[in-house]
N, C-alpha and C positions, 0 to 999 in steps of 0.2 A: 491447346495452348496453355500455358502455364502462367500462374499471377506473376505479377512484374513483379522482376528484385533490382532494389536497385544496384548497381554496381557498387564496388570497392571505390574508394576516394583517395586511392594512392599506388602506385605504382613500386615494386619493389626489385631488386634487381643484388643477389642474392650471388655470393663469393667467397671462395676461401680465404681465410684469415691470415693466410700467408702471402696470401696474392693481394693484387689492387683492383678493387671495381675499375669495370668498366671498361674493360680493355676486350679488344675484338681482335681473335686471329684470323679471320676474312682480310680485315683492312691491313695487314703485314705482307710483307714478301715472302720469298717461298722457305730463303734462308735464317729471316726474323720468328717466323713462326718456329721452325727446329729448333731457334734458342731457347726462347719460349716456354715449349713442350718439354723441354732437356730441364729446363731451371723449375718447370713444376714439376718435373717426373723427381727430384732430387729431393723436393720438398716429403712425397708421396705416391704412391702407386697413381698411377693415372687412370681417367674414367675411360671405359670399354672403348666409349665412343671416339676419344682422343685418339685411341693407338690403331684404329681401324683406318684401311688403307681407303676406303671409301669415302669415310666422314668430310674430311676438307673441301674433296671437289663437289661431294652433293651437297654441302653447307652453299655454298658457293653458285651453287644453279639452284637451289631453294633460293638465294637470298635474292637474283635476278628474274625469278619469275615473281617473287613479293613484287618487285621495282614494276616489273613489267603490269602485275594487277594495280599498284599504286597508280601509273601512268593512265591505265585506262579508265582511272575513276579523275583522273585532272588533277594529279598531285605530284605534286613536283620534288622530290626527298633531296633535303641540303646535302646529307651523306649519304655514299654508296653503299656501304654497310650498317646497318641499326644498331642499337644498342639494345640489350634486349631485358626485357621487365615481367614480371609476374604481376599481373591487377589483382591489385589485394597482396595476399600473402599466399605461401605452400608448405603446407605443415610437414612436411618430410623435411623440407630445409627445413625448417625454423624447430622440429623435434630432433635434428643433428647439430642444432647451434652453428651455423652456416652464418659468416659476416653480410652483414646487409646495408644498402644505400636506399632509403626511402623517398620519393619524388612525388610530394601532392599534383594529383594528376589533372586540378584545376589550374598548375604553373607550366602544364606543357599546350602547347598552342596543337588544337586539334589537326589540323591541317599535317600536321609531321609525326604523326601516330597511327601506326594499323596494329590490327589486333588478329590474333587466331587465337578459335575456339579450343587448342591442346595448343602443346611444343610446336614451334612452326616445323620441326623436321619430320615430325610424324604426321602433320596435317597433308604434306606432300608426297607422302610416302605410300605403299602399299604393302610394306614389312619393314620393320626395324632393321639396324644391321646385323642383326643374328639368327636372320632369317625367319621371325616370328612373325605373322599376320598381323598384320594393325584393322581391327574390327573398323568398316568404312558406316562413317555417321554422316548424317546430310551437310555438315558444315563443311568437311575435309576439302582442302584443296582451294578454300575461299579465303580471302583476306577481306578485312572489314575496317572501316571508319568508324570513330565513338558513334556516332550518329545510328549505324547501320550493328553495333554489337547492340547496343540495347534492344533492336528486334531480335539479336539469336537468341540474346540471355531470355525475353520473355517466350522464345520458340521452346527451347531447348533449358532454361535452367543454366545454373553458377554449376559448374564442376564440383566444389568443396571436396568430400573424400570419397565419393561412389565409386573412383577408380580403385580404392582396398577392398571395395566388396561386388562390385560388379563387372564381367569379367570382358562385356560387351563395352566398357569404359576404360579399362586396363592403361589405356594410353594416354589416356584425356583428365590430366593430370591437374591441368591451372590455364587461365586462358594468359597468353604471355601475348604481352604488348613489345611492339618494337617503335624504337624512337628513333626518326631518323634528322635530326636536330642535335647539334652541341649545345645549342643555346640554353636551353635548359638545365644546362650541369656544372654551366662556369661557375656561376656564384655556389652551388651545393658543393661544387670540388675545389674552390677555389681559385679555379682558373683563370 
């Protein structure tokens, strides 16, 4: 076991400068999302993951089997899709100057927050979509309560940058929290 660290105290959620936080292609139609993809592709070359034919629908049974772990811990999510956040910060964004919406994450009500220990997509996974092996660590595949990451974090350790130097970490980039609440972001977006 590893000494206790304690978490980040803010939630970051991390977007291109031309785009607008916070917006979720799960929660779109099938026709909304092609506008979407079309209006950022125009901005910029799109990420792998966007133009893969896979990505959407396994976003999409990742983000119901979250729902489904959420259900079985008695948690009831206001939205069907989350929002999704990095705890703390991820120096790859924040060393590419990446727009960012910061959320003290003493202002989001426990209750509508899970956490996975990497990307939720790689924690579900067993290879990336380019066919690369994603090294399986004890957490994978678990979704967590604040309550219940502060025992990974003391199992396992903060991610911070071990994923640039160790190759067994490769994937396990930032622990990325998903909020599944609006409530939280009226007043920080105005809404």
């Amino acid at each position: 076991m590893l000494r206790s660290s304690p978490l980040p105290d803010v939630l970051t959620h991390y977007y291109r400068s031309f785009g607008r936080p916070l917006q979720s292609l799960s929660a779109l139609s099938p026709d909304e999302r092609v506008a979407v993809l079309d209006e950022l592709a125009r901005q910029e070359p799109l990420p792998f993951r966007l133009t893969h034919p896979e990505y959407l629908p396994e976003r999409l049974r990742i983000e119901s089997a979250m729902r489904a772990q959420l259900a079985a811990k008695g948690v009831r999510p206001e939205r069907e899709h989350p929002h999704y956040f990095v705890l703390g910060t991820f120096s790859l964004w924040e060393e590419a100057g990446w727009a960012k919406v910061e959320l003290p994450l003493a202002s989001v009500p426990p209750e509508q927050l899970s956490f996975t220990m990497t990307d939720s997509f790689f924690n579900y996974r067993s290879e990336n979509l380019r066919g690369i092996a994603i090294p399986k660590r004890p957490y994978h595949g678990q979704l967590f309560t604040l309550p219940e990451l502060q025992q990974q974090v003391d199992l396992h350790g903060l991610p911070g940058d071990a994923w640039r130097r160790d190759p067994a970490r490769i994937f396990d980039v930032y622990i990325e929290a998903q909020l599944w609440s609006d409530r939280p972001l009226e007043q920080l977006l105005g809404a």
